[in-house]
N, C-alpha and C positions, 0 to 999 in steps of 0.2 A: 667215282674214285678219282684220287689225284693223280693225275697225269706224271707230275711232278715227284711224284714217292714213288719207291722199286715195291713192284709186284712181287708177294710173297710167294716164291713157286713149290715151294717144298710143302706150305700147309696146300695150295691149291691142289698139287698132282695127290696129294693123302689124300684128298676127299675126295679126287678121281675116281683115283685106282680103288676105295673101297666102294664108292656107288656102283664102280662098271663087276664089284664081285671080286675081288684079286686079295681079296686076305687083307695080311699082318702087313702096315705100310714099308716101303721101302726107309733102310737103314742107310742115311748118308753120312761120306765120312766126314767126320770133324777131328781135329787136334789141337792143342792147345798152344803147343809150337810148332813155329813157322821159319824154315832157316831164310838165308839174306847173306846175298854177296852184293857187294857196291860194284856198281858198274865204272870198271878200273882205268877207262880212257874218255877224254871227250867224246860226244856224240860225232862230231866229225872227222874223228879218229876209228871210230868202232864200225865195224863190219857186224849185220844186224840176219841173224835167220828170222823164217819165217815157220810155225806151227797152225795146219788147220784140220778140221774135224771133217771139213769137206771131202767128196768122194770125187778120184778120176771117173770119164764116162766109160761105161764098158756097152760095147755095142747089144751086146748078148742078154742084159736087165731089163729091157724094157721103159717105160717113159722115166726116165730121169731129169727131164729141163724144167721152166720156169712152171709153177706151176703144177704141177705132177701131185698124185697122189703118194700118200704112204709110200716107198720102195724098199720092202726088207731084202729084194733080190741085188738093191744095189751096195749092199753094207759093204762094207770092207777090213778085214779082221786081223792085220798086223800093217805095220811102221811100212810107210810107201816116201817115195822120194822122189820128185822131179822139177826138172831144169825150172831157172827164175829168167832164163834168157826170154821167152817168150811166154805169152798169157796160155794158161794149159784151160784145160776142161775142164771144171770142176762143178758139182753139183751136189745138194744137201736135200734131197728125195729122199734118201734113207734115215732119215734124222725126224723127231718130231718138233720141227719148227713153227711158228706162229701161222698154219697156210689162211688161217680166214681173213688177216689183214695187209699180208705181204707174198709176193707171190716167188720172191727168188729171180727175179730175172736178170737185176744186177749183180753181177759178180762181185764186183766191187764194194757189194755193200756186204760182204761175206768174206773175202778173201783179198788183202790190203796190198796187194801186189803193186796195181798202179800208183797207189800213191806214197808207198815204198820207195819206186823205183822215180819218182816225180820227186821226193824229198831227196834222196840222194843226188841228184843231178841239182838238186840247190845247195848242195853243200852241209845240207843240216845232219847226213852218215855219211861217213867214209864211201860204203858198201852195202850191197847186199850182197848173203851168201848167195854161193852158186847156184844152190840145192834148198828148194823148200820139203818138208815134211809132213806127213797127214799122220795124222794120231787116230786110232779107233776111237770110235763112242763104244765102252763098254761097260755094261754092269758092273761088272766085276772086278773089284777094287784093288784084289790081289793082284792081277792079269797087270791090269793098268799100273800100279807099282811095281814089279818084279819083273814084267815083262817087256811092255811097251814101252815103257817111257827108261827104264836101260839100254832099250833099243835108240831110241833117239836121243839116249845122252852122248853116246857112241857116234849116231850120226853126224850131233850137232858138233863134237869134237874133228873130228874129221875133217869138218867145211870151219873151223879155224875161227866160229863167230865172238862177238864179243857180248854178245845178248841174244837174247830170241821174246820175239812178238806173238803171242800166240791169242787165237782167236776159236773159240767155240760157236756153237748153233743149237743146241737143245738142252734139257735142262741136263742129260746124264752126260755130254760134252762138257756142262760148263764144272760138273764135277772130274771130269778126266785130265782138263787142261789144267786144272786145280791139283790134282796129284802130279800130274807130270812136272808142273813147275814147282813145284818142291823138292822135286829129286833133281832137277837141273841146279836151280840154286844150291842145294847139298852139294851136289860134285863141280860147285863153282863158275857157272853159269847164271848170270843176273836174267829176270824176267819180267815181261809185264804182259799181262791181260788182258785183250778189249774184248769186254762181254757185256750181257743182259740181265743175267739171271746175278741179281745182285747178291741177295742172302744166300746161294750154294753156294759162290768163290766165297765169300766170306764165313761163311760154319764150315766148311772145309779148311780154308786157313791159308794163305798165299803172301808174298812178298810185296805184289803191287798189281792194282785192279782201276783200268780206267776204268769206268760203269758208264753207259748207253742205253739208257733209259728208253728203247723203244721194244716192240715185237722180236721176237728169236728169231734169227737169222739175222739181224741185221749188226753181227755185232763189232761191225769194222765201218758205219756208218750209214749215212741218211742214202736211201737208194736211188741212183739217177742225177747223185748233186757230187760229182766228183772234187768241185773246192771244199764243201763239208767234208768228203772222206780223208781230203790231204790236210784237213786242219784236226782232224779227229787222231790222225794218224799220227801228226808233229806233236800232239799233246800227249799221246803214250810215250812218245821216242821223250818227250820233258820228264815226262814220271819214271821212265827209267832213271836218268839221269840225275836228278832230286833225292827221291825218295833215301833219307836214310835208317828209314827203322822198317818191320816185316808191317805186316797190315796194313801199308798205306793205300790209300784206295779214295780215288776222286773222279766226280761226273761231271760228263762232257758237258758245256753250255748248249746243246742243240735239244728240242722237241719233236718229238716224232712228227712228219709231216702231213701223216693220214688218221684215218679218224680216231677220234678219242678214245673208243669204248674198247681200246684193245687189251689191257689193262679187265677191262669185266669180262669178256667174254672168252678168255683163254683157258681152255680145261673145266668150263665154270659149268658143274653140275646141276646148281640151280637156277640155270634157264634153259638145262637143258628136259626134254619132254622124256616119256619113259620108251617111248620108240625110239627117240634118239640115242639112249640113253644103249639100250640094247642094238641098234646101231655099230654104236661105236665097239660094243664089244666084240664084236662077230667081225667087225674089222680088225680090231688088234688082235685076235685070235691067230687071223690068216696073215697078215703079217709078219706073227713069232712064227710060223710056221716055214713059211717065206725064207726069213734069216736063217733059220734054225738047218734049211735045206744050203744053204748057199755055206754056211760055217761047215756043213758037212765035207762040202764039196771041195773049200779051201784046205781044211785040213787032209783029207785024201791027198789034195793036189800037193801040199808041203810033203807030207811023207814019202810020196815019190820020186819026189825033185832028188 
């Protein structure tokens, strides 16, 4: 496979999900329009938020670090918010990211904090907001429109920013960040995207998509090469700023720096054997069950807040 071409993800998880047994494939959203607001200040002028699909650590989930298996115990199921003064916790165990070729260890390669906060001390932003924002991964398309991403247009209002950066990790992140910047742009907020999963932002439909061309999880840059993540990062903060029509969408000059075959072997049914095959099920099973207890748990917990 060419390293060089975006991994189809939406025909790959179809073949998945129907080998592991799961039915009628999953429906993704598409639109055919896309709204767009120009980014109304120079880049050096604008005060810039941050959106990530990453999860804070919660002591109480169990392995969450680099590395970690599956964690549907670590999900997190509405709009969270915290300080960009210092480097927080954050982890994408709960997310189905690329684990056979990338392990999560760098943060940085997931959540573009430092080299955020390294561009702005060059003078290329104003600002960062105060406050960054985690967005759920969630199925649920309605949820993620009417819910979540109203909640973060709210927030993003709030902290006064003049764009937001947003960055997903699995394939159903890179459709949520996809809706949410839609409804940011709608209520006036410009955006851009550094993701993987090249064809969902784009069948979904969005204003502006840098593409990074490596394994899920990485989609704020090369992991462990922080001048790659500050040159990856200064070329979304360009594509804000440029961009004047909705679907503009350009990929970063870097290649993944670990081995090739990640691209073949991600989700890929046919290398996988029938034990594995039924493997995988009997984990994602436990999994949904996993989430399905912990969504419980949240919700109890909200109704009696």
């Amino acid at each position: 496979m060419n390293q060089d071409s975006p991994l189809n993800y939406i025909e790959r998880i179809k073949e998945y999900y129907q080998v592991l047994g799961y039915g009628a494939p999953y429906r993704w959203a598409h639109f055919d329009e896309v709204p767009f607001t120009a980014l109304q200040k120079p880049l050096a002028e604008s005060t810039i938020g941050i959106v990530t699909t990453a999860a804070p650590y919660r002591a109480d989930a169990g392995d969450q670090g680099p590395g970690a298996a599956y964690n549907g115990a670590a999900k997190f199921f509405s709009v969270y918010s915290d300080s960009t003064e210092s480097e927080p916790r954050l982890y994408i165990s709960h997310i189905a990211y690329d684990r056979a070729h990338t392990t999560a260890q760098d943060q940085g390669s997931y959540f573009p904090l430092k080299a955020l906060k390294a561009l702005a001390e060059a003078g290329k932003i104003k600002s960062l907001a105060p406050r960054f924002h985690g967005l759920p991964s969630n199925r649920s398309q309605k949820t993620t429109l009417e819910v979540d991403s109203v909640e973060l247009v709210s927030r993003c209002r709030e902290d006064a920013i003049d764009a937001a950066v947003l960055v997903p990790n699995c394939p159903v992140c890179h459709q949520c960040v996809s809706l949410a910047a839609r409804v940011l742009e709608a209520a006036g907020i410009p955006t851009v995207i550094m993701g993987c999963a090249h064809d969902i932002v784009e069948y979904v439909g969005v204003p502006r998509l840098l593409f990074n061309n490596f394994p899920l999880g990485n989609g704020a840059g090369l992991p462990n090469d922080p001048q790659a993540q500050r040159h990856i990062a200064s070329l979304a903060l360009d594509l804000l700023a440029k961009a004047d029509k909705p679907r503009t969408t350009e990929q970063s000059p870097y290649r993944w720096s670990g081995a090739g075959d990640w691209q073949r072997d991600y989700s890929n049914v046919a290398i996988l054997s029938k034990a594995e095959i039924a493997s995988r099920r009997a984990e994602f099973d436990r999994v949904k069950e996993d989430a399905k207890r912990v969504r419980e748990i949240d919700l109890k917990r909200r109704r009696e807040a």
